[in-house]
C-alpha atoms as one frame of an Amber mdcrd trajectory, in Angstrom:
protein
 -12.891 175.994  60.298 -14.981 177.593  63.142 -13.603 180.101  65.195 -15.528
 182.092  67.964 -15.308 185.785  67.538 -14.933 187.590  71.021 -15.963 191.274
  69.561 -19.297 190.354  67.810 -20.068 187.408  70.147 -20.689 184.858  67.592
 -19.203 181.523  65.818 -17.570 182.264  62.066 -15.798 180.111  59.267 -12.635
 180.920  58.493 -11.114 179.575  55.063  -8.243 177.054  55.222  -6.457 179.337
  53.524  -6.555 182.600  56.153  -5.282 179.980  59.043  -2.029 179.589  60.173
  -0.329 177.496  63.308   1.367 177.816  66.146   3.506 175.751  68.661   3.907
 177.241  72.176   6.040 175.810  74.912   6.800 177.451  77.904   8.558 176.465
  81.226   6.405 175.195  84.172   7.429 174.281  87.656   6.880 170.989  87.302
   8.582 170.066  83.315   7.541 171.449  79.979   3.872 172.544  79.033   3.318
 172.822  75.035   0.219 174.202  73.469  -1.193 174.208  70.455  -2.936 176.911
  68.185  -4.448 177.984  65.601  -4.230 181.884  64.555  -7.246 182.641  61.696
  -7.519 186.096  59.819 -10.934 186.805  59.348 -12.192 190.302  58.370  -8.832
 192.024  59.639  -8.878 190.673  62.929  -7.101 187.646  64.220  -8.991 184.836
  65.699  -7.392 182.165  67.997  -8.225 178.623  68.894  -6.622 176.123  70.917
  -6.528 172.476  69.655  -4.892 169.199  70.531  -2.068 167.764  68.849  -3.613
 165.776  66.539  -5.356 168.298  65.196  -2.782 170.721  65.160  -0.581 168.159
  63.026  -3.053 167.217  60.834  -3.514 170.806  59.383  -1.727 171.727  56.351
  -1.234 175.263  57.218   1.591 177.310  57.160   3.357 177.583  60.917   4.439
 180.290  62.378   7.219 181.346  65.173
């Protein structure tokens, strides 16, 4: 999967397997906001990238807390 690497400035793939996923709700003022994302190793660093829900579900990764 692509992820966009903020140190070098440039797009990289990150295997399947180095990905993992992440559900993050937090309390707004007006109800519930929940975002999604994924959380890829590559090269000792950690990459981020938001997604929608459908393509957070549809990963087979492992999730984390």
């Amino acid at each position: 999967m692509k992820f966009y690497n903020l140190r070098t400035r440039e797009s990289v793939d990150v295997p399947e397997n180095s990905i993992e996923k992440k559900k993050i709700t937090r309390k707004t003022k007006s109800g519930t906001q929940t975002r999604y994302q994924l959380i890829g190793n590559y090269q000792g660093s950690k990459l981020y990238k938001f997604v929608n829900e459908e393509t957070y579900k549809s990963m087979d990764v492992k999730e984390v807390s």
